[in-house]
Every structure is written in structure tokens, then in C-alpha cells.
C-alpha positions as CSV (number, residue, x, y, z in Angstrom):
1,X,39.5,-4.1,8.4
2,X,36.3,-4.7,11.2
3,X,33.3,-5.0,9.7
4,X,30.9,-2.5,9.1
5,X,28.6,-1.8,11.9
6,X,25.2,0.2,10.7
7,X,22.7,1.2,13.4
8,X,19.1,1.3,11.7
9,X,16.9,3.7,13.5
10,X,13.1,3.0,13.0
11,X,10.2,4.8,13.7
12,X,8.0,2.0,14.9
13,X,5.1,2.2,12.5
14,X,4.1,-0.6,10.0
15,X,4.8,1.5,7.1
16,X,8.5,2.4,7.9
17,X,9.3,-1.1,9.9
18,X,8.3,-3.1,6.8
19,X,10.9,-1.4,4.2
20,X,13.4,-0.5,6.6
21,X,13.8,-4.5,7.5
22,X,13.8,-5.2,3.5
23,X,16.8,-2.8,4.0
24,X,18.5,-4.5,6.5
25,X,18.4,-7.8,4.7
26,X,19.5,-6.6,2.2
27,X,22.8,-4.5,3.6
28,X,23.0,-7.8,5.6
29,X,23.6,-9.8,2.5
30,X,26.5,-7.5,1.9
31,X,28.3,-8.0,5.0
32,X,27.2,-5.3,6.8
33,X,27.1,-6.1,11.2
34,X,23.3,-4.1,11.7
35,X,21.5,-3.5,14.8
36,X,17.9,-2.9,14.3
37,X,16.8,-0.3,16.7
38,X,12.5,0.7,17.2
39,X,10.2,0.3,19.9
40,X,8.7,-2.5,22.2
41,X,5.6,-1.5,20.7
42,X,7.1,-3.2,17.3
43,X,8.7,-5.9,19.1
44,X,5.8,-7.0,21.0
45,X,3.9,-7.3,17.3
46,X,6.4,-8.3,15.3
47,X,6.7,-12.1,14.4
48,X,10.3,-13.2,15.8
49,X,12.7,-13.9,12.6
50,X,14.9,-17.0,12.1
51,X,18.2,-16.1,13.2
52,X,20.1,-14.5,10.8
53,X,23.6,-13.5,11.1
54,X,24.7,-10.2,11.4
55,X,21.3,-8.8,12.4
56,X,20.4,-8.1,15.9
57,X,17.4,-6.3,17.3
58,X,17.1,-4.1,20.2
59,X,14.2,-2.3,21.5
60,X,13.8,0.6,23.4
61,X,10.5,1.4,25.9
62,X,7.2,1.7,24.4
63,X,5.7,5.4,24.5
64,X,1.7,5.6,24.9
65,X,0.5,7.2,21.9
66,X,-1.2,10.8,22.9
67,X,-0.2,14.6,22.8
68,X,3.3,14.3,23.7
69,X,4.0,11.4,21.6
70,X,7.0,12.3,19.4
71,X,8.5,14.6,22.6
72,X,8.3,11.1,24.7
73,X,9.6,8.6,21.6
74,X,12.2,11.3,21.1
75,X,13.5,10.9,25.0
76,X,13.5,7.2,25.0
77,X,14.8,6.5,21.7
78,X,17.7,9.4,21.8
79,X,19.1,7.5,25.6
80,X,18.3,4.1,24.0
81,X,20.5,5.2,20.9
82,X,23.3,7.0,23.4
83,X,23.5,3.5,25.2
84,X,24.1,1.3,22.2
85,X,26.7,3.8,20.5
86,X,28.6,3.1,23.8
87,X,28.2,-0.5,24.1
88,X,29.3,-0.6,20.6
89,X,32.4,0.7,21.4
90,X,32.9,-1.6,24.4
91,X,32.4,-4.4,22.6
92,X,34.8,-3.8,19.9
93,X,32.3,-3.4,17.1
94,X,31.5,0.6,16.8
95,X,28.8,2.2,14.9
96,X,29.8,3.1,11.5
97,X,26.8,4.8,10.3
98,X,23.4,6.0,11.7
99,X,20.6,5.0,9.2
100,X,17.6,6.4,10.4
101,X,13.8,6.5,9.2
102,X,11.1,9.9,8.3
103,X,10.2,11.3,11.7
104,X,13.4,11.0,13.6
105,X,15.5,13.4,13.2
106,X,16.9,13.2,16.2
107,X,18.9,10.4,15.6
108,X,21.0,12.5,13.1
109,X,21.6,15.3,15.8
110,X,23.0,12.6,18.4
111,X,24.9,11.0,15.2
112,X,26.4,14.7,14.9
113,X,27.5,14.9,18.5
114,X,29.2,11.4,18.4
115,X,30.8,12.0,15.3
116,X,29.2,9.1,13.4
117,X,27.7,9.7,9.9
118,X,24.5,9.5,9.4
119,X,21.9,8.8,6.6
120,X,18.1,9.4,6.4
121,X,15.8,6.8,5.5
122,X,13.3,8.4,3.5
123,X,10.2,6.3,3.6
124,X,7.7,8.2,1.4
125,X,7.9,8.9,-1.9
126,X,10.9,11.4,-2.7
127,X,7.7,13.5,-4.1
128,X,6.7,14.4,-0.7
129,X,10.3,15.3,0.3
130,X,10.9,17.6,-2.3
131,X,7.2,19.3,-1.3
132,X,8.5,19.7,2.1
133,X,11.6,21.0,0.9
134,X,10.2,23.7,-1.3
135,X,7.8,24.7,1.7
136,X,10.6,25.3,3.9
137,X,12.8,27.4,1.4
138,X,10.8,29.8,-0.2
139,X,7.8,28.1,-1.1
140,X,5.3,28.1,1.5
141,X,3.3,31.6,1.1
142,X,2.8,30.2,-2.6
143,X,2.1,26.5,-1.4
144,X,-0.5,27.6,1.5
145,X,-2.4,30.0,-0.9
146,X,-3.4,26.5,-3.0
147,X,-4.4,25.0,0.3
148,X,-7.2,27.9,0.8
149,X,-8.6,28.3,-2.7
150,X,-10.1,24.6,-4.1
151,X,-9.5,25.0,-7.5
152,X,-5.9,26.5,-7.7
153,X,-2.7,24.5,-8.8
154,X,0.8,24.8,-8.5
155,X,3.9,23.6,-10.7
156,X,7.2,23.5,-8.8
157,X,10.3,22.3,-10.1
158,X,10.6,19.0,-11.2
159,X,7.3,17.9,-9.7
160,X,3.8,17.5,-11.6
161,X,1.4,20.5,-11.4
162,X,-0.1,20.0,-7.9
163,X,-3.7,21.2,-6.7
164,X,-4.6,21.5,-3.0
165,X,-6.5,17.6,-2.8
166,X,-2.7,16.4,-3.7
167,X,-0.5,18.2,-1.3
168,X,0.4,16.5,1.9
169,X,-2.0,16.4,4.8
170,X,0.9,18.3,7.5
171,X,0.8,21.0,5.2
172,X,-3.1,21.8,4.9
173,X,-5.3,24.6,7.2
174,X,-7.1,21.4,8.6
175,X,-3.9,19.2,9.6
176,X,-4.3,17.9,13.3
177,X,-0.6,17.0,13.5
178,X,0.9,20.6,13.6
179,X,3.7,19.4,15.8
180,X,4.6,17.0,13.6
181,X,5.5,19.2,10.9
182,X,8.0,20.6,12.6
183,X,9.5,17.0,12.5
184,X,10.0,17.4,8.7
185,X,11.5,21.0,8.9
186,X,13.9,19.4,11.6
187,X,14.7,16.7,9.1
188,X,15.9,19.3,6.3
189,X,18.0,21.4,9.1
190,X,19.7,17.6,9.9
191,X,20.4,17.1,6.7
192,X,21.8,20.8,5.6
193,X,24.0,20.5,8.8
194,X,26.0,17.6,7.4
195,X,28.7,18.0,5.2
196,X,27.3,15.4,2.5
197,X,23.4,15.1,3.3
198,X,22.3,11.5,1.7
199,X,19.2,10.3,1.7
200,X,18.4,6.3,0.8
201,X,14.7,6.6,-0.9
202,X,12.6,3.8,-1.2
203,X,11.6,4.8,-4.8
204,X,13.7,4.2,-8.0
205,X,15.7,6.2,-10.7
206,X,12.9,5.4,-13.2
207,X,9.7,6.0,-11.1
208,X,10.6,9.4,-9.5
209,X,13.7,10.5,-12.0
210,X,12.6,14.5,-11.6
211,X,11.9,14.2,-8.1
212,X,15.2,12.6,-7.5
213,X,16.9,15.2,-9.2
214,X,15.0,18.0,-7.5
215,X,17.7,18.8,-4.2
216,X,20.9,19.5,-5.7
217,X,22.1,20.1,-2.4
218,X,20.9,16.1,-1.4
219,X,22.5,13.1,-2.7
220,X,19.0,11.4,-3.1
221,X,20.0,8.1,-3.7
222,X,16.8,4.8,-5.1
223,X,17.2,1.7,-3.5
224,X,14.0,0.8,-3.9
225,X,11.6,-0.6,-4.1
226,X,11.9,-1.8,-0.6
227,X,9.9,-5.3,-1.2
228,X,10.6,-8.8,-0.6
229,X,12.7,-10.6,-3.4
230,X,10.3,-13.2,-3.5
231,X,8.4,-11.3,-5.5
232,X,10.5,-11.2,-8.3
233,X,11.2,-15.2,-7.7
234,X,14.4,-14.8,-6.1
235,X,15.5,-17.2,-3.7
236,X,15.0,-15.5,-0.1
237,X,12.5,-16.9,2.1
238,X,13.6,-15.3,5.4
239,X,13.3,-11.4,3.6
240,X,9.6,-13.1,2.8
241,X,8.6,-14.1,6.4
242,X,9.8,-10.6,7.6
243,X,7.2,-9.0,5.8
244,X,4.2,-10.8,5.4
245,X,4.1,-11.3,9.3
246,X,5.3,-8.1,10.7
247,X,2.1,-7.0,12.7
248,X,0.0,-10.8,13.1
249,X,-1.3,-13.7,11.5
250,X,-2.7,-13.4,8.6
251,X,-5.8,-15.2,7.9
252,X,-5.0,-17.7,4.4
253,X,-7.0,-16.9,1.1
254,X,-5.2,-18.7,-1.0
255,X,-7.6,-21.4,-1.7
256,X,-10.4,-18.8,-1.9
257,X,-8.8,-17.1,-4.8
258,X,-7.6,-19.9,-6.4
259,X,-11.3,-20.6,-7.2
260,X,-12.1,-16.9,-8.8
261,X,-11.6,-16.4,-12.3
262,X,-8.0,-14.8,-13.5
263,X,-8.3,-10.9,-12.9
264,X,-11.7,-10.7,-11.5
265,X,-11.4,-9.7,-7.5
266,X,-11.0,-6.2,-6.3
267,X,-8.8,-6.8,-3.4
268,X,-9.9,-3.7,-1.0
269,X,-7.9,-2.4,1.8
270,X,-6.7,0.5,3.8
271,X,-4.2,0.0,5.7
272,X,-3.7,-0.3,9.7
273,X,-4.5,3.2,10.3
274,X,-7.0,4.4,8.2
275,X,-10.5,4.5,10.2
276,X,-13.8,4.8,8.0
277,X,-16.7,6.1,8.9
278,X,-19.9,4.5,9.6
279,X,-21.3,6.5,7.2
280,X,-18.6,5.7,4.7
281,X,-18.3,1.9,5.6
282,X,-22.0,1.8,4.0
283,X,-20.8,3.3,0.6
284,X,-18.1,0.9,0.5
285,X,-20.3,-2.1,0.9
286,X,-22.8,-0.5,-1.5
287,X,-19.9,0.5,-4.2
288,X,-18.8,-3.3,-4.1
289,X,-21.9,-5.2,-4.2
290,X,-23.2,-2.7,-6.8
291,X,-19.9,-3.0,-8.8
292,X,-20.9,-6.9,-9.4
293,X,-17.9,-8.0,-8.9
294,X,-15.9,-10.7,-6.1
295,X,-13.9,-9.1,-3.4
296,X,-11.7,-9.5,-0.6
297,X,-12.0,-6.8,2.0
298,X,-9.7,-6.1,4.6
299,X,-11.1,-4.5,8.1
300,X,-8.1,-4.3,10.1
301,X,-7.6,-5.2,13.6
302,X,-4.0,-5.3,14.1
303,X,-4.4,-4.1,18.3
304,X,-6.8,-3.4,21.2
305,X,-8.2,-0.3,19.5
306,X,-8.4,-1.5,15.9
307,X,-10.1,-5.2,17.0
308,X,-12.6,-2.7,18.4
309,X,-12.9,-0.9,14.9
310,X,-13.4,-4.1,13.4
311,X,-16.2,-5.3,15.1
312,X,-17.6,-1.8,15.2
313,X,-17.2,-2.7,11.3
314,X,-18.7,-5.3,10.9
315,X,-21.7,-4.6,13.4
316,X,-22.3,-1.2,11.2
317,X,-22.3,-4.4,8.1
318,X,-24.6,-6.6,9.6
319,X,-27.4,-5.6,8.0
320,X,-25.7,-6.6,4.1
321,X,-23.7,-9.4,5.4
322,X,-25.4,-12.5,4.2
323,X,-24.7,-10.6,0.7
324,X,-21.5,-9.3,0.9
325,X,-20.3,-13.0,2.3
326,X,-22.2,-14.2,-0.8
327,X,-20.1,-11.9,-3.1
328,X,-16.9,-11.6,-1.1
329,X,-14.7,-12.3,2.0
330,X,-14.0,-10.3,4.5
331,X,-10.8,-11.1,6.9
332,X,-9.3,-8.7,9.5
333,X,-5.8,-9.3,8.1
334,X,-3.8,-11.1,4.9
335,X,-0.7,-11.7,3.6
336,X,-0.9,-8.6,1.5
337,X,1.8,-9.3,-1.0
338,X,0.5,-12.6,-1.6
339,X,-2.7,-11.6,-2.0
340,X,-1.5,-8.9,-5.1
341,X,0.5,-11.6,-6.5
342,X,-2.4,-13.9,-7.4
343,X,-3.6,-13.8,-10.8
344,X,-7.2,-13.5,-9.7
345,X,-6.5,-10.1,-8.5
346,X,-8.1,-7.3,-11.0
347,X,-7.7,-4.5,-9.0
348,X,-6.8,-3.1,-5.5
349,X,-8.9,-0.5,-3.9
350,X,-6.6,1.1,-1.7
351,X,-5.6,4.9,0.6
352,X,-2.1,4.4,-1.2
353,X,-0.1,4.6,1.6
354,X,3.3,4.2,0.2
355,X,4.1,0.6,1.1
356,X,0.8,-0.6,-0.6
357,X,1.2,1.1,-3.4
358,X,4.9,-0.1,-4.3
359,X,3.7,-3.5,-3.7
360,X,0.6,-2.9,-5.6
361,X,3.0,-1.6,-8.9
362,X,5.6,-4.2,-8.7
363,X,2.4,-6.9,-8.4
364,X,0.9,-5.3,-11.8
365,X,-2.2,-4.9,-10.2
366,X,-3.9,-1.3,-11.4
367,X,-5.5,1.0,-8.3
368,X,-8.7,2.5,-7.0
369,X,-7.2,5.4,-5.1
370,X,-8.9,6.3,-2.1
371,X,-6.6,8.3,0.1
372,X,-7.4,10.0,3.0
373,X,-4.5,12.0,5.2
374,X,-0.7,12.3,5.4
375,X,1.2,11.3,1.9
376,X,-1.7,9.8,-0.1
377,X,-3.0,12.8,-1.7
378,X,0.3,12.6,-3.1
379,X,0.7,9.5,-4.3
380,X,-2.4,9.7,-5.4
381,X,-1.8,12.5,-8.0
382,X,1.1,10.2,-9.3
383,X,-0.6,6.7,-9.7
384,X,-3.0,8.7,-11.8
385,X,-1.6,11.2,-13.8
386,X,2.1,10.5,-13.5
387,X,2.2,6.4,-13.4
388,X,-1.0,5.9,-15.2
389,X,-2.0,2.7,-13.1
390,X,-5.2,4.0,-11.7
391,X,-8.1,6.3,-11.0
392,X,-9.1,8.2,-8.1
393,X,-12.5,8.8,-6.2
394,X,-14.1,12.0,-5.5
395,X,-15.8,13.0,-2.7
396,X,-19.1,14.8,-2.4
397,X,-19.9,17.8,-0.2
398,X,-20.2,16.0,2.9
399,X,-16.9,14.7,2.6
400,X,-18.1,11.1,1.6
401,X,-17.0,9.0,-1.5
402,X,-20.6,7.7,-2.6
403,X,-21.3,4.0,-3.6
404,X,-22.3,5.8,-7.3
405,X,-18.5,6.8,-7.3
406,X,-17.1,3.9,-6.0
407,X,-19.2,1.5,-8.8
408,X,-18.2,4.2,-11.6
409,X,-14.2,3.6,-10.7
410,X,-14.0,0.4,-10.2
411,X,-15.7,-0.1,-13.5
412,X,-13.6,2.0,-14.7
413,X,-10.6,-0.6,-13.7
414,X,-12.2,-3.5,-14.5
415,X,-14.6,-3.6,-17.4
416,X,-12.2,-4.6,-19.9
417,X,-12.7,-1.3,-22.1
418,X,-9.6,0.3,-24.1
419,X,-8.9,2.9,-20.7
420,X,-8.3,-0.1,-18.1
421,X,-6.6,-2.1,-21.0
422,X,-4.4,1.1,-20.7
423,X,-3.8,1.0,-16.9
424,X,-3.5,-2.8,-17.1
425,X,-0.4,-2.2,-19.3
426,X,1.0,0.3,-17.4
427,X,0.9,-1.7,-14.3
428,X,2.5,-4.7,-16.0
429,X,5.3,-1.7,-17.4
430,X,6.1,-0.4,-14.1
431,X,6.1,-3.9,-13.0
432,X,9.1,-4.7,-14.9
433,X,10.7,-1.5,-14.1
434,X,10.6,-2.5,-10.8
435,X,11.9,-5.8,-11.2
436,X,14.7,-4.3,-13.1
437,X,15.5,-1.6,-10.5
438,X,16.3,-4.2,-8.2
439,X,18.2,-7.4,-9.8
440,X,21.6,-7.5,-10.6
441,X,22.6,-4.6,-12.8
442,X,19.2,-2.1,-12.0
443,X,19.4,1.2,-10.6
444,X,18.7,0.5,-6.8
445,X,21.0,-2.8,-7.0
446,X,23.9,-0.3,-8.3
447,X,23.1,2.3,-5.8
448,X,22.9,-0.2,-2.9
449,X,25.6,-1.4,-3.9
450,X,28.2,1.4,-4.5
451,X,26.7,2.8,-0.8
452,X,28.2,-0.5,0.8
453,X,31.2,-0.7,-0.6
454,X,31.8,3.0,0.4
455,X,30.9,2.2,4.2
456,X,33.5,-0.3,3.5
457,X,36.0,2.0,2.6
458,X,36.6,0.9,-1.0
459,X,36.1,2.3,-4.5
460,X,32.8,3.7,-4.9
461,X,31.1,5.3,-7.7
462,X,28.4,6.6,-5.4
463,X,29.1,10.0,-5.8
């Protein structure tokens, strides 16, 4: 029998390259042939990976980011993804399965017409899928009438009761993005035109066991979470390096935290896209010095536009500098995962986009929730009142999260009282779930698994 050839589609963003080459490595590992397929936009960021057998990348044409964004990705990617189907074939290795990430649903639809299988990627939490899904089938005169009255909530099925802060950015009055969407109602119609809709989730049974349960129709399956093994001291340093280097070099603050007390840095950071405002950059640097505590502050500057942003940053800093330098350290990129690792970490301030927030939970480290768009409303609502690891800031009128609220929160977190001796514990329990989910004999290890050796054509109990 050949061997098993997956095609692994990526939308070439941070936040679905970084679990979707945990994946790889890890379907790799099982003898699985994968070609890696995203953007030059990745490639040109992306720090080149030993060689590793059975995992090849190929890139297809950068698209300039702008109005016609996903219409242009969607052209390049779809020939890019015709081309290698064919050369597949000519070389005597054909594709045996499409894998591909949220916000290309295209690549199921040429999948379809080349009569490969294919399997979506889910890179959010299954929490947002099941949202989506309810909006699109029968839900979505209910779900919009929470997005125009403040203090209204809604309970669908199998999710927590839901108020219009926690819904998903796409599906708010305000959202920018109305184009995209339409990207996640294409997604469902992929899926309800295949004959066994599957959907890999980079979540597990224990942390979203409703939500996975939610779509009978779906075969939602955890193989999460989608994190380097190292960080459950396994042996694999390459799965490591992959990671922690995906967009640049990170600056070191190892030796730095090695000289703070065990638990007493608030590690804050937002992510590669999140953009504060001046105005909000202030409250920041208020809410940390105020809080008395260390800190290690991220302000990103992971390309042309973002280097900008940080030195607009740190210009709109100057005037606190010399005391936030005498307090904390401010870098404009770390090994994130690292970082959380470190026993002098007490607390991560964070916009909880999904990828920081698994690796914040499987580190133990309880959360500041400050989320601003897309997903992390969502997440949000479940670090807090689902998961129990952390609290979450409120605005004021102007939109603004003041350096009062950020002070109150992280003390909240961190002043050693019986409610962040609470979250502390939670953190450390979800910690081990995590752990479990993914060694030998855990959920996502079984799932992973059993969806291998059914690619392979042997006895499976996936279904």
C-alpha cells in the first residue's frame, strides 16, 4: 500500500500556521507523506525547519492585503492547489486527503471536484463554530436581536448563556469584515455537501465536551491542543523550533525572569494583530505601573506596518519610560511559550486569541482577558465563566479599558486572596487536562490516532 499523501491547506496567518504545523508534525510522526501548502507571505517570515522527512512545503503567490483580499487568496491558492493535485499524480504520490484551515473553504469545493476527501481544520474554538452554525440555521433573527440591545443574553444548545460583548465580532452591527462572513457560511455549505463532514478541532473532549457534541450532523473530532510537545517534556525539539520562530527572532528573557521572584510577572501581550490606541496604550502603562507589580510587555513588530506601530508605541511611551523600564521590559517579540512556561510568570494579560490562550492553560498561568475583535469575546466568556482561569476587563463609555480597571484585575489575579488561589488551581487543573488530552492514551492522542489509521485504510474506531 503507498503511503498516505495529506495536502494541508493554510490560511497564512500566525494563528492558524502555528497549530496547523503542530499538526503536521504530528500526522508526520505517523507516517503520513504531507505537503504544507500557504502563502509566500508565510514563507518569507517563517524560520526555515530542519529537514524533516515526509514534510515538504510549497508556497503559492503572496496577495496584498486590501478590499479584495480573500477574492485574490482564493484565485491564487485554488490554481496553486489544482497544480499540486496534478503533480501529485505525476509523480506517483496522489493526494489522499485535503486538510484545510477556517477561511478556506474553497479548498473543499476543488477537493469535491477532484474527488479527494477533505477535512476542515477548525482553528478557533469549536464554541465559535457551533455559534456560526446556529446563525446560519435558524438562529440569526434571535442571535442579531442580542447584538442590538446591551444587556440581553441568549442560551443555545449546548453552549453557555451568551450576551452580545461574547458573540463573535463577524456577527455584530459594527463588524468591518462583512465579506468575510460569508466565508464561514461557505464553510458550513462545504461541509453539509460531503457525505461524512469531519472537522479536526484544535480544542479537546474535556475543555469543550458540549460544544463538541453540539452538530450531530459533524463528526467534530479534539486533537488538540495543537502545542509543542515540549511543553509537556516530551522529547521533540524540531515541533519546538517550528513554533517559537514562526514569524522572527525573538528577543531572550530568560535571564531576566530568572531573576523575578516565582509567580510575580504579568507577562502582557496581544498578539500580531491587535493595534491599541494611543489613548489606550496610556491606560495600559498606567494599569501596570499602578498594579506594582514586574512585567514583560510585548509591542509587536512582526512586519513593515507593525515595526511602525511599535515605534509609534513606544514614542506615545516616552514620557513613562524611565519608569516602566524600571518596573518592567518591554521587547517587540518573545518566545511566547517559553515565556508562560517560566515559574516567574503570575499572570498573562492577554486579547485571547485562541493560540495564546491554549498555550496560556496548558502553561497554568491564569488570564487578564482583554479582547478586542473576531473570536475573543468568545473565548473570553469561557476563560471566565466556563474554565474559571481568569477575569475580564470592562470598558467605559468611550470604549477604553481604564488604568483603574486594569489595576483592579490584575489584582484580582495576583494578590494572593482565596479568588485568584481559585483561578491558580484551575489553571494548574486544566493544565493537566491538557497534558492528558495529548500523551499516550488522552482523548486527542486516540482521536489522532484512529483518523490516521483510517487514512491508512485499517481498522478505525473513529467513527
Amino acid at each position: 500500500m503507498s503511503t498516505p499523501h495529506i495536502l494541508l491547506v493554510v490560511f497564512p496567518a500566525q494563528g492558524h500556521i502555528s497549530p496547523a504545523l503542530q499538526l503536521a508534525m504530528k500526522l508526520v510522526a505517523q507516517g503520513i507523506q504531507l505537503t504544507f501548502l500557504t502563502s509566500s507571505f508565510a514563507e518569507a517570515r517563517m524560520s526555515k525547519p530542519t529537514n524533516i522527512s515526509g514534510l515538504n512545503f510549497v508556497y503559492f503567490p503572496e496577495v496584498t492585503k486590501g478590499k479584495d483580499y480573500m477574492f485574490e487568496l482564493r484565485k491564487h491558492g485554488s490554481q496553486t492547489l489544482k497544480d499540486i493535485i496534478l503533480s501529485s499524480i505525476n509523480v506517483g504520490l496522489p493526494i489522499s486527503r485535503i486538510l484545510y484551515t477556517t477561511l478556506l473553504p474553497w479548498a473543499a469545493d476543488i477537493a469535491r471536484e477532484s474527488h479527494i476527501p477533505s477535512i476542515l481544520l477548525w482553528t478557533q474554538p469549536v464554541t465559535t463554530l457551533v455559534t456560526f452554525h446556529y446563525y446560519f440555521n435558524g438562529y440569526e433573527d434571535v442571535i442579531k436581536n442580542i447584538c442590538n440591545h446591551e444587556n440581553s443574553t441568549l442560551q443555545l444548545p449546548r453552549l453557555p448563556l451568551l450576551s452580545r460583548r461574547d458573540l463573535h465580532s463577524f456577527l455584530l452591527p459594527s463588524n468591518p469584515y462583512k465579506g468575510v462572513l460569508r466565508t464561514f457560511k461557505d464553510h458550513l455549505d462545504a461541509l453539509d455537501m460531503d457525505e461524512n463532514p469531519t472537522v479536526l478541532v484544535n480544542s479537546f473532549n474535556a475543555l469543550e465536551e458540549e460544544a463538541l457534541k453540539a452538530i450531530t450532523k459533524y463528526k467534530m473530532v479534539g486533537v488538540g491542543p495543537l502545542v509543542p510537545s515540549s511543553i509537556f517534556n516530551t522529547k521533540n525539539n524540531s515541533e519546538d523550533s517550528l513554533s517559537s520562530n514562526l514569524w522572527q527572532k525573538s528577543i531572550d528573557c530568560t535571564g531576566w525572569l530568572d531573576s523575578k521572584p516565582h509567580g510575580s510577572i504579568i507577562y502582557v501581550s496581544f498578539g500580531s494583530h491587535v493595534k491599541q490606541s494611543m489613548t489606550q496604550m496610556k491606560e495600559i502603562a498606567k494599569g501596570l505601573l499602578a498594579s506594582g507589580k514586574a512585567f514583560l510587555w510585548v509591542i509587536t513588530s512582526n512586519n513593515d506596518e507593525t515595526v511602525k506601530n511599535q515605534e509609534d508605541g513606544i514614542e506615545i511611551l516616552n514620557n513613562m519610560m524611565e519608569e516602566l523600564e524600571e518596573k518592567g521590559m518591554i521587547v517587540p517579540w518573545c518566545a511566547q511559550l517559553e515565556v508562560l512556561k517560566h515559574p516567574s510568570i503570575g499572570c498573562f494579560l492577554t486579547h485571547c486569541g485562541w493560540n495564546s490562550t491554549l498555550e496560556s492553560m496548558v502553561c497554568g498561568v491564569p488570564m487578564v482577558c482583554f479582547p478586542k475583535m473576531f473570536d475573543q469575546g468568545t473565548i473570553s466568556k469561557l476563560v471566565v465563566d466556563v474554565w474559571k482561569v481568569g477575569v475580564r476587563v470592562d470598558e467605559n463609555e468611550d470604549g477604553i479599558v481604564c488604568q483603574e480597571e486594569i489595576k483592579k484585575c490584575i489584582d484580582h489575579v495576583m494578590d494572593g486572596g482565596k479568588f485568584a488561589q481559585e483561578l491558580g488551581e484551575n489553571a494548574r487543573k486544566w493544565m493537566s487536562l491538557g497534558k492528558e488530552a495529548v500523551l499516550e492514551g488522552g482523548s486527542s492522542y486516540y482521536n489522532l490516532k484512529a483518523f490516521v489509521e483510517e487514512i491508512k485504510g485499517g481498522s478505525s474506531a473513529f467513527d
